[in-house]
C-alpha positions as CSV (number, residue, x, y, z in Angstrom):
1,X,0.0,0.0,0.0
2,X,1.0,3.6,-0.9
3,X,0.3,6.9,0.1
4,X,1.6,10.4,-0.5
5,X,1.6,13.5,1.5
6,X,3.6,17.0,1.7
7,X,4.8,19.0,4.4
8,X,5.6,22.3,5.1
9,X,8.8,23.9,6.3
10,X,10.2,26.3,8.3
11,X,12.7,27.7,8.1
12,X,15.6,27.9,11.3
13,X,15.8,31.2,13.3
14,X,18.8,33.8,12.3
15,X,20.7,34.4,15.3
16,X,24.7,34.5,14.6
17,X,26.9,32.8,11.8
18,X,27.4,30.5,14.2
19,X,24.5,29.2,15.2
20,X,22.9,28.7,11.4
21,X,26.3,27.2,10.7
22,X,26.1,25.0,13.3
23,X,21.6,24.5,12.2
24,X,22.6,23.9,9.0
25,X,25.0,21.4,9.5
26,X,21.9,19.5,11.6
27,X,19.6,19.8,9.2
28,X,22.1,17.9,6.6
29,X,23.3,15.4,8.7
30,X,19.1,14.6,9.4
31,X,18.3,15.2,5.9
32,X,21.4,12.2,5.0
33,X,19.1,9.7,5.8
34,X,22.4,6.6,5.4
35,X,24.6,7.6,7.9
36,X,22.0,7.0,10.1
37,X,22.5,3.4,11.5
38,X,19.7,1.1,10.9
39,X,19.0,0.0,14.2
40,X,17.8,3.8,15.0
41,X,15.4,3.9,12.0
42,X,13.3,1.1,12.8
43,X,11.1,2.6,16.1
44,X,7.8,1.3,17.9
45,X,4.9,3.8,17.9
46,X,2.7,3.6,20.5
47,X,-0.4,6.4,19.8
48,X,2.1,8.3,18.0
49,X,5.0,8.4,20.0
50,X,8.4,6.5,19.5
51,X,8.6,4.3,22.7
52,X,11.2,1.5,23.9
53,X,10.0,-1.8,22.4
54,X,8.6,-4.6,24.9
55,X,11.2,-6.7,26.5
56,X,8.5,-9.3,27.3
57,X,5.3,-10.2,28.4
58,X,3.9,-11.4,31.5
59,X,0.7,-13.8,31.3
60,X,-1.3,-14.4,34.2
61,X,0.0,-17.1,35.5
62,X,3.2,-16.1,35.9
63,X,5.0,-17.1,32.7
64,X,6.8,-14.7,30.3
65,X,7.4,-14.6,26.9
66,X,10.8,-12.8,25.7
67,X,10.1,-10.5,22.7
68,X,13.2,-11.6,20.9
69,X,13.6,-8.2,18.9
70,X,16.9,-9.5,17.8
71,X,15.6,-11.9,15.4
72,X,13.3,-9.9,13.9
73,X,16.3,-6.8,13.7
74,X,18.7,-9.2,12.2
75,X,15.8,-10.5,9.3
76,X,15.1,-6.8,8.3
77,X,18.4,-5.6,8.0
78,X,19.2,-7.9,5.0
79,X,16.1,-6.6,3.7
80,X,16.8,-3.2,4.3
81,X,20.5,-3.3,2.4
82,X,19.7,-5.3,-0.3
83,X,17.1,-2.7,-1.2
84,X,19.8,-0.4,-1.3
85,X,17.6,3.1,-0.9
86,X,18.6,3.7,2.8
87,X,19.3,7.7,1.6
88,X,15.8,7.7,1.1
89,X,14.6,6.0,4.3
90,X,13.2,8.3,7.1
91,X,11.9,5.5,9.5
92,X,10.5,2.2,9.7
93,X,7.9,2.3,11.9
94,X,6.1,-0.7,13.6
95,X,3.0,0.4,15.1
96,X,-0.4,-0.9,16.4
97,X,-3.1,0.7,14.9
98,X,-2.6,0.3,10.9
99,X,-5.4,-0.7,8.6
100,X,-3.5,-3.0,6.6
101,X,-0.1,-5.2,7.6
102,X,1.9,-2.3,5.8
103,X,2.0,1.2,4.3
104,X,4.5,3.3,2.4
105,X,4.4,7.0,2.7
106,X,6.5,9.4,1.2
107,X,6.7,13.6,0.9
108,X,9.1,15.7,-0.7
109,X,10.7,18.0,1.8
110,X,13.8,20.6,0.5
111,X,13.5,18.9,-3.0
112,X,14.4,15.9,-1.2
113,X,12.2,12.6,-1.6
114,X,11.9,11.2,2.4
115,X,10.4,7.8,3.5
116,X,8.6,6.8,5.4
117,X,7.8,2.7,6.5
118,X,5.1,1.3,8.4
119,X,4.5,-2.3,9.6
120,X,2.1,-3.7,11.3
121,X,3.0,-4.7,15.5
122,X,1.3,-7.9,15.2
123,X,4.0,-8.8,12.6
124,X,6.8,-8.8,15.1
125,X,4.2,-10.4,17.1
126,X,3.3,-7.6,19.1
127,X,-0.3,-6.8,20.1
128,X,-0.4,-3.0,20.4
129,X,-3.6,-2.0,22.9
130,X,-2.7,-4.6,25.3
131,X,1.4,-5.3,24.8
132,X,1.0,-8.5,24.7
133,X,3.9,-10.7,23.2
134,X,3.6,-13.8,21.0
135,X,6.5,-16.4,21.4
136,X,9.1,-15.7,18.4
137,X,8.9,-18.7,15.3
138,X,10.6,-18.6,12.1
139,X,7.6,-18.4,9.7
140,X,5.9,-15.1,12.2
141,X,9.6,-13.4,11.7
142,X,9.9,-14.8,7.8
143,X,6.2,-13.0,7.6
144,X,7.3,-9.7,9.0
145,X,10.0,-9.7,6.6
146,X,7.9,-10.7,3.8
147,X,5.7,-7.2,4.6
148,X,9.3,-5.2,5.1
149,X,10.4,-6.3,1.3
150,X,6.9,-5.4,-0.2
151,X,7.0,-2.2,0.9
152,X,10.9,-1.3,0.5
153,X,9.4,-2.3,-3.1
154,X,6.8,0.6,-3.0
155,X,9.8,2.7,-2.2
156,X,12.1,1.5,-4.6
157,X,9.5,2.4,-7.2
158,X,9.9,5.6,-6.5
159,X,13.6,6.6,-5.7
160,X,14.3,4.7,-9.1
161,X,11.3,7.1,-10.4
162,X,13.5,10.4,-9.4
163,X,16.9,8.8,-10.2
164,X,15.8,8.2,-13.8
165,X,13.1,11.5,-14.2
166,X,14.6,13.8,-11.5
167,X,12.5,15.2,-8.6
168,X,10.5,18.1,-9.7
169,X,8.8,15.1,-12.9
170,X,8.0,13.1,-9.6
171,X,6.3,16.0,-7.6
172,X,4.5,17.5,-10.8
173,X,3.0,13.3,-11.3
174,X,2.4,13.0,-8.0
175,X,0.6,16.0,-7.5
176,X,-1.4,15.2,-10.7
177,X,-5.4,15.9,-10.5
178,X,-5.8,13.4,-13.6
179,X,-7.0,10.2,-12.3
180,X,-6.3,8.3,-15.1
181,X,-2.5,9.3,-14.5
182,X,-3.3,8.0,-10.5
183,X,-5.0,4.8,-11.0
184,X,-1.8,3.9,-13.4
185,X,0.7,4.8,-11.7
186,X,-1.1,2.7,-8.2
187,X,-2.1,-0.2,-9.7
188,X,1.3,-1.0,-11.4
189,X,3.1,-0.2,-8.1
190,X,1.0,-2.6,-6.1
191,X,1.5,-5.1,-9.2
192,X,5.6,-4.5,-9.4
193,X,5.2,-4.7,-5.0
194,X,3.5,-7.9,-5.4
195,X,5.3,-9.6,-8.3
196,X,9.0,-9.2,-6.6
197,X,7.8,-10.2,-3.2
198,X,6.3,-13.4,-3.9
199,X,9.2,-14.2,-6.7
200,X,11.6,-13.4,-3.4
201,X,9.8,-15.7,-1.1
202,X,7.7,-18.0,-2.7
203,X,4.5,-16.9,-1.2
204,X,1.0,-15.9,-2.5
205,X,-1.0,-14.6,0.5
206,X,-3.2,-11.7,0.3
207,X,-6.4,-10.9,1.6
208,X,-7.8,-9.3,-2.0
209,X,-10.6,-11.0,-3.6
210,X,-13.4,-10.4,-6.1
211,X,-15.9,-13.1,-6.1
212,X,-19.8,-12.9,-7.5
213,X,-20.6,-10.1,-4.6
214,X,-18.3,-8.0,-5.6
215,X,-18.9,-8.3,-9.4
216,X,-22.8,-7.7,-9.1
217,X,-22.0,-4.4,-7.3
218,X,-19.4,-3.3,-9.6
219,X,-21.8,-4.0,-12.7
220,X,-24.8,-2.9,-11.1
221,X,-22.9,0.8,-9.9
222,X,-21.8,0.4,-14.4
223,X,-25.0,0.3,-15.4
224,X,-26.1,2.8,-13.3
225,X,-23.3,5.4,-14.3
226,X,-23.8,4.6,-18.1
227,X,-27.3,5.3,-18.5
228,X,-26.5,8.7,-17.4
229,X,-26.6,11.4,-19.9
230,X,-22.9,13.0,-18.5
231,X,-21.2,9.6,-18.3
232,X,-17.8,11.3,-18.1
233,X,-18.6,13.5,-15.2
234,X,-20.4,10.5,-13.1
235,X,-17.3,7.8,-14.4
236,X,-14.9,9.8,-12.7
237,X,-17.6,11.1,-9.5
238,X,-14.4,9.6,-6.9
239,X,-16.9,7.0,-5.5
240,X,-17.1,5.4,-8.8
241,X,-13.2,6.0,-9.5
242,X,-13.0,4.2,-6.2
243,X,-14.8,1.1,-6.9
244,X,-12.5,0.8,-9.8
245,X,-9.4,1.6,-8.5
246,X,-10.1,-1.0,-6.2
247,X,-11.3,-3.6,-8.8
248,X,-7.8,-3.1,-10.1
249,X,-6.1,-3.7,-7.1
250,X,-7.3,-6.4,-6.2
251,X,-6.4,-8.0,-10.3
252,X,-2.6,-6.7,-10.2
253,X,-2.4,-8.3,-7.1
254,X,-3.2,-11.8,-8.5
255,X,-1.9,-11.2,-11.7
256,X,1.4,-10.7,-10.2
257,X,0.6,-14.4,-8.4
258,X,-0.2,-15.5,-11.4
259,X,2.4,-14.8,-13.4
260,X,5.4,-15.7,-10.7
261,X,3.5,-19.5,-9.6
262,X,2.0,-19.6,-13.0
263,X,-1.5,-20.8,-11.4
264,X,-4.2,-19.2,-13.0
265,X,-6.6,-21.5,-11.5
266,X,-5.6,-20.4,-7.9
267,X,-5.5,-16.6,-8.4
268,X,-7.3,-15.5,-11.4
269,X,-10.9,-17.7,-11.9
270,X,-12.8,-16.2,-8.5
271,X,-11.9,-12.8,-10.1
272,X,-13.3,-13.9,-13.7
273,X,-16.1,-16.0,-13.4
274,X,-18.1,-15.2,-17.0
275,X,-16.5,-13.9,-20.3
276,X,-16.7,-10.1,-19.9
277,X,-15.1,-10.4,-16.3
278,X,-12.6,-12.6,-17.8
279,X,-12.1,-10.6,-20.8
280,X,-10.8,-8.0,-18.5
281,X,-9.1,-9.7,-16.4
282,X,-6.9,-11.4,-18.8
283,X,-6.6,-7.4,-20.2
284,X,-5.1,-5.8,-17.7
285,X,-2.9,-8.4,-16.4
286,X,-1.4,-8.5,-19.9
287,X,-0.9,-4.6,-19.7
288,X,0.6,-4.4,-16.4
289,X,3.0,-7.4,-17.7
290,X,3.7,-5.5,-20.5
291,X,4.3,-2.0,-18.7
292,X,6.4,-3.7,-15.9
293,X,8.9,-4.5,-17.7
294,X,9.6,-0.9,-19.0
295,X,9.3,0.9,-16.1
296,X,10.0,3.1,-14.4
297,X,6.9,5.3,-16.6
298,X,7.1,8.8,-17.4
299,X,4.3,10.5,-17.2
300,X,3.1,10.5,-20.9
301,X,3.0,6.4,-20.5
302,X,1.5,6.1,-17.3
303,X,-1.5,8.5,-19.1
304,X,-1.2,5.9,-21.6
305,X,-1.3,3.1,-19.5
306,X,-4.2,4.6,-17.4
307,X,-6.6,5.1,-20.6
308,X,-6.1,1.6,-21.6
309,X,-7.2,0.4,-18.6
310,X,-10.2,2.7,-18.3
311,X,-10.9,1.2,-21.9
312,X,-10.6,-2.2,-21.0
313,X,-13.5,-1.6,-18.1
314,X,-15.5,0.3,-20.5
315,X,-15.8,-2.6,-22.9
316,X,-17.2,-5.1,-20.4
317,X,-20.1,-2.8,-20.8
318,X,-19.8,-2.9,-24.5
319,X,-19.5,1.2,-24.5
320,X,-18.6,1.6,-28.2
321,X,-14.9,2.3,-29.2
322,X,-15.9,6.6,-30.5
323,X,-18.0,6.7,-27.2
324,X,-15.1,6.3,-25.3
325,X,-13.1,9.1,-25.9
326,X,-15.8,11.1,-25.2
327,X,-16.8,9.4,-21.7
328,X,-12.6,9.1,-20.8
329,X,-11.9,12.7,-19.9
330,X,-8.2,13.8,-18.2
C-alpha cells in the first residue's frame, strides 16, 4: 500500500553565523538519511509516540514470553540493504493501529524525496492495545520480513522514479489531479510490489478478492453510471473512481501471483467467473506485464497506460470504441 503526502517547512531562526552554521549542518546530517545506522530507524509507535520496544510479556500465571527483537532486527536488516535506498529511508515504523499489515508514505521536503515505512505490530508479534507478546517462530519473523520487502518495493519504485526523471517530474505526477494518470501509476506499483515479493519468497497470500458479490456491485454501480446522460462527469464522480481503483487492485495483485507461480486456477478464476469479467481480467494483467517490464513510466505512459485500462472496463459494458473518448476525460 502507498500513500503520499507533503509538508511544510520552516525555516531555522537567524541568530549568529554561528548558530545557522552550526543549524545547517543538523539539518544535513538529518536530511542524510544513510549515515543513520539502521537500528535507529526502525522505532515502535505507541499512539504516536516512539517508545522502547517490549522486553517481554507477563501472562497471568506467571510465565513470560521474551520479545526476541533481535531476530526480527537481524531478518530486516538484510532486507533493508539489499534494497539499497537507505538515503531515502526516514523510519520504519512498527506500530499498532494500521489498517493493513503495511504502508508506504513518502513527501518531498527541500527537493528531497523522504520515506517513510510502516508495519504492522502484530507482525513482530506484538499486540499494540494490550502489549501482549507472542513467542518468536521462524515463519511469524519470515512474515514480518515478507511485509518489510513489499514495501521497500513501494519505495524503490519511486527513488528509481526520481533517479531516472529527476524530482520536480515526480512531484508535478504525484501531485497530478488526472485520475487516469493516478489509478496507473497505483495499480502497477501494487502489481511491481507484489510480483517481486512473492518471486523473493515464494508466497502468495493476500487478503484481495473479487468473487460474485463483488462483481454484481461493480456492474450494477456500471450500469447505473452509463445510462447517465454526462457519463464522463459520473465515471470519474471519486466514489465510482474508487470502486475501480479497487477492482484493479485487487487484479494486479493476482496477476502478479499469477504470473510468478503460473497458477491461473488459484488466483485469477474467483476474479473472472463469465466472459466479460474474464475478458478483462486477462486485459489488464497483460498490460501491467507489459508496462512492468519498462518501467520506471514517465508520465506520458503512465497516461497511456491509465486510458487503456479505463478502456478495457468500458468494454465489459460494451460502450462503443468513439463513445469512449468522449466518456474518458483527463
Amino acid at each position: 500500500m502507498f500513500k503520499i503526502f507533503r509538508k511544510k517547512i520552516k525555516g531555522f531562526p537567524k541568530c549568529s553565523n554561528k548558530v545557522d552554521s552550526n543549524e545547517e549542518k543538523k539539518e544535513q546530517e538529518l536530511e542524510n538519511f544513510s549515515v543513520i545506522p539502521f537500528e535507529k530507524k526502525i522505532v515502535y509507535m505507541k499512539e504516536n509516540r516512539i517508545i522502547d520496544f517490549p522486553e517481554k510479556y507477563e501472562h497471568v500465571d506467571g510465565k513470560l514470553t521474551v520479545f526476541e527483537k533481535d531476530k526480527y532486527f537481524s531478518s530486516a536488516r538484510r532486507v533493508y540493504d539489499s534494497a539499497n535506498i537507505g538515503e531515502y529511508i526516514k523510519r520504519i515504523e512498527i506500530k499498532g493501529n494500521l489498517d493493513g499489515l503495511g504502508e508506504c508514505q513518502s513527501y518531498v521536503e527541500n527537493d528531497k524525496l523522504q520515506i517513510i515505512v510502516r508495519i504492522a505490530s502484530k507482525e513482530m508479534g506484538i499486540i499494540g492495545h494490550s502489549g501482549y507478546v507472542h513467542k518468536y517462530t521462524e515463519e511469524k519473523c519470515r512474515k514480518f520480513t515478507e511485509t518489510l520487502a513489499h514495501e521497500l518495493v513501494h519505495a524503490k519504485n519511486h527513488v528509481n522514479f526520481i533517479r531516472k526523471f529527476g524530482i520536480e517530474e515526480y512531484k508535478a505526477i504525484r501531485e497530478s489531479k488526472n485520475k487516469l494518470l493516478s489509478i496507473a501509476w497505483n495499480i502497477l506499483d501494487e502489481y511491481s510490489a507484489c510480483r517481486e515479493t512473492a518471486e523473493q519468497y515464494n508466497s502468495f497470500d493476500s487478503v484481495e478478492r473479487i468473487g460474485e458479490s463483488e462483481k454484481f456491485m461493480y456492474t450494477s454501480i456500471m450500469k447505473g453510471v452509463l445510462k447517465n446522460k454526462e457519463k464522463e462527469k459520473v465515471l470519474m464522480d471519486s466514489n465510482t473512481y474508487m470502486y475501480i481503483h479497487h477492482l484493479n487492485y485487487t487484479i494486479a495483485t493476482r496477476s502478479a501471483f499469477a504470473d510468478v507461480s503460473g497458477n491461473e486456477e488459484e488466483h485469477l478464476n474467483h476474479i473472472g467467473g463469465n466472459d466479460k469479467f474474464s475478458n478483462y481480467v486477462k486485459s489488464i494483467r497483460s498490460l501491467l506485464g507489459e508496462y512492468y517490464h519498462l518501467q520506471p513510466l514517465n508520465e506520458v505512459s503512465y497516461k497511456k497506460l491509465g486510458k487503456s485500462i479505463m478502456c478495457s472496463f468500458l468494454e465489459i459494458y460494451e460502450v462503443e470504441k468513439e463513445e469512449m473518448n468522449d466518456i474518458i476525460v483527463n
